[in-house]
C-alpha positions in Angstrom: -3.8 15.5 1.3 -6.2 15.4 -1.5 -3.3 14.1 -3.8 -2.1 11.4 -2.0 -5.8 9.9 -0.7 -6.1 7.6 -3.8 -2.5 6.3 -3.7 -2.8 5.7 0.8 -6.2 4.2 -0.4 -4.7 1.7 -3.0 -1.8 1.0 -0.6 -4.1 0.3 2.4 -6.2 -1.8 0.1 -3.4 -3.7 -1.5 -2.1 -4.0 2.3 -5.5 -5.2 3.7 -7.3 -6.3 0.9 -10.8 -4.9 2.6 -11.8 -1.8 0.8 -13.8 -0.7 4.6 -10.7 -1.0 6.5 -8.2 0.8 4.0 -10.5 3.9 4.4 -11.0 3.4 7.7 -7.1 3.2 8.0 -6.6 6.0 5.6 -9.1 8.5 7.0 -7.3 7.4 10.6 -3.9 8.6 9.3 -5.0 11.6 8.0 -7.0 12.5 11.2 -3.6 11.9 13.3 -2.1 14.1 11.1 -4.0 16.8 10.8 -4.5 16.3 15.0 -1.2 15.8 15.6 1.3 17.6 13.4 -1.0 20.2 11.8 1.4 22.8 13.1 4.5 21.4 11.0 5.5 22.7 7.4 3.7 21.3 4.7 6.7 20.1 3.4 7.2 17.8 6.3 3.4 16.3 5.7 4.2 13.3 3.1 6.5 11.3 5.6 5.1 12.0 8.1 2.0 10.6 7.0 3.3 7.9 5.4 5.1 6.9 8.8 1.6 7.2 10.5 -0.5 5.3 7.6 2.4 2.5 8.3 2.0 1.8 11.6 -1.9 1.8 10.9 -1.6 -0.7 8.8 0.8 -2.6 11.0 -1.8 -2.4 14.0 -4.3 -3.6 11.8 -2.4 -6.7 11.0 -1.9 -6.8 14.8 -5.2 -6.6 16.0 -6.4 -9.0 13.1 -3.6 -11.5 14.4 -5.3 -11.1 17.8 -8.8 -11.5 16.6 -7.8 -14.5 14.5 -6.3 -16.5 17.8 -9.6 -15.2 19.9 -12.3 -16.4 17.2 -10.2 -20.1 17.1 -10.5 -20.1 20.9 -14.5 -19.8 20.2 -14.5 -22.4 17.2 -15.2 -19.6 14.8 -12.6 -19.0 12.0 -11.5 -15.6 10.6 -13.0 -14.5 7.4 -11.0 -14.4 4.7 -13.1 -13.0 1.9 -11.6 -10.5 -0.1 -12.9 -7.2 -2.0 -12.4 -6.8 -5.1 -9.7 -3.8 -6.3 -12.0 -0.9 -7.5 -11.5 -0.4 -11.1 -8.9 1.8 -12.2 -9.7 5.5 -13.9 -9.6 5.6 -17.1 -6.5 6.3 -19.0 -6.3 9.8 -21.1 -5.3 7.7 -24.3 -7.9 7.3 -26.9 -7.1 4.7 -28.7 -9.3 1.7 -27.1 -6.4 -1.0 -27.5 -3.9 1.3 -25.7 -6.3 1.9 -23.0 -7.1 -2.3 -22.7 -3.3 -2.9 -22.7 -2.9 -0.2 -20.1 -5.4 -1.6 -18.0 -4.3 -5.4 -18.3 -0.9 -3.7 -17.5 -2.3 -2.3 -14.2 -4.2 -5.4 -13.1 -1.3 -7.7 -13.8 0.3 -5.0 -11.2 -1.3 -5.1 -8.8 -2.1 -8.9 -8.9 1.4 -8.9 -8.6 1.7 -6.8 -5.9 -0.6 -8.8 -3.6 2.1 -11.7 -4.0 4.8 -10.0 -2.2 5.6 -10.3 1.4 3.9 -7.3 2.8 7.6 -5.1 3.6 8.6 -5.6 0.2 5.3 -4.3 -1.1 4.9 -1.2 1.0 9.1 -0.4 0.3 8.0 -0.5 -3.5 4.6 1.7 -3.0 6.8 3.7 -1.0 10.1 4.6 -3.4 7.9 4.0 -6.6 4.0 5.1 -5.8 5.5 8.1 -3.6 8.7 9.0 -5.0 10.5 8.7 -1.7 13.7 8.2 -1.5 16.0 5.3 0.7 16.2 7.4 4.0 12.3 8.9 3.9 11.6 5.3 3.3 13.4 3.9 6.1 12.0 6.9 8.3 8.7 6.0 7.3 9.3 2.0 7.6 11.2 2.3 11.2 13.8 0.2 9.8 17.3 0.8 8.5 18.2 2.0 5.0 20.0 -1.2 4.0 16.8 -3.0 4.6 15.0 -0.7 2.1 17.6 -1.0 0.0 17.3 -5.0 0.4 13.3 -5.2 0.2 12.9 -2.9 -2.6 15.5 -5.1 -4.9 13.6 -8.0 -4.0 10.5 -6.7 -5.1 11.8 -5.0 -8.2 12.8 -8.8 -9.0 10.0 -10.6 -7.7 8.0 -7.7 -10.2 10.1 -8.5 -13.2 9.7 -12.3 -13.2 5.7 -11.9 -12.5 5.3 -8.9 -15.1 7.5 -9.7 -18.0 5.1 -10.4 -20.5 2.6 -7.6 -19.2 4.4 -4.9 -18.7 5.0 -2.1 -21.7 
């Protein structure tokens, strides 16, 4: 689990945008698996726990729905402040320019990332961030492989047009 908590953290966070409820959401997933399907190869753990970080994330977006529809009922509004994306580590390069354009390269990223539809942006953290491929994706997802197939070339597109001049 220790090398996948910074990517689950930056894919909650991208997801939520509140840095308390992407570790709350990540350090739920990771309890349910470790509760759940500790027993299970290792092997089987990335899926698995990808699958269980996405439906966290979906009840989130549930429950926030819910809460938003409540607080109206009350006259209160939802909150919409955002946290700000923790900075990025430092890139091994020494050379300070390469290390600047890497890190306007990130930003421009994820900047880009927080534009797309939410299934398009977990498909591309999913097959790109995690390496999966179509059918872990769709396993993870709960949704078919064309639809992966579908979302992932729209976000690769979507990427392309918002990234061109940023990205090496």
């Amino acid at each position: 689990m220790a090398g996948v908590e910074k990517r689950a953290y930056r894919t909650a966070l991208l997801a939520t945008r509140q840095r308390d409820e992407a570790l709350d959401i990540v350090q739920d997933a990771m309890l349910k698996l470790v509760q759940s399907y500790g027993e299970r190869a290792a092997t089987e753990w990335g899926p698995i726990f990808h699958r269980i970080l996405h439906s966290r994330i979906h009840d989130w977006f549930r429950r926030r729905k819910v809460r938003s529809i409540v607080g109206r009922w009350w006259g209160g509004g939802e909150d919409d402040e955002a946290d700000p994306i923790a900075e990025l580590p430092a890139s091994a390069e020494i050379e300070p320019s390469a290390i600047l354009k890497r890190h306007d390269a990130m930003d421009a990223l994820e900047n880009a990332l927080k534009l797309l539809p939410w299934r398009q942006q977990q498909v591309f953290l999913l097959r790109v961030w995690e390496g999966f491929d179509v059918a872990q994706t769709a396993s993870v997802m709960g949704c078919g492989e064309g639809s992966v197939k579908t979302h992932f070339s729209r976000a690769v597109h979507a990427l392309r047009e918002k990234l061109g001049e940023h990205w090496p």
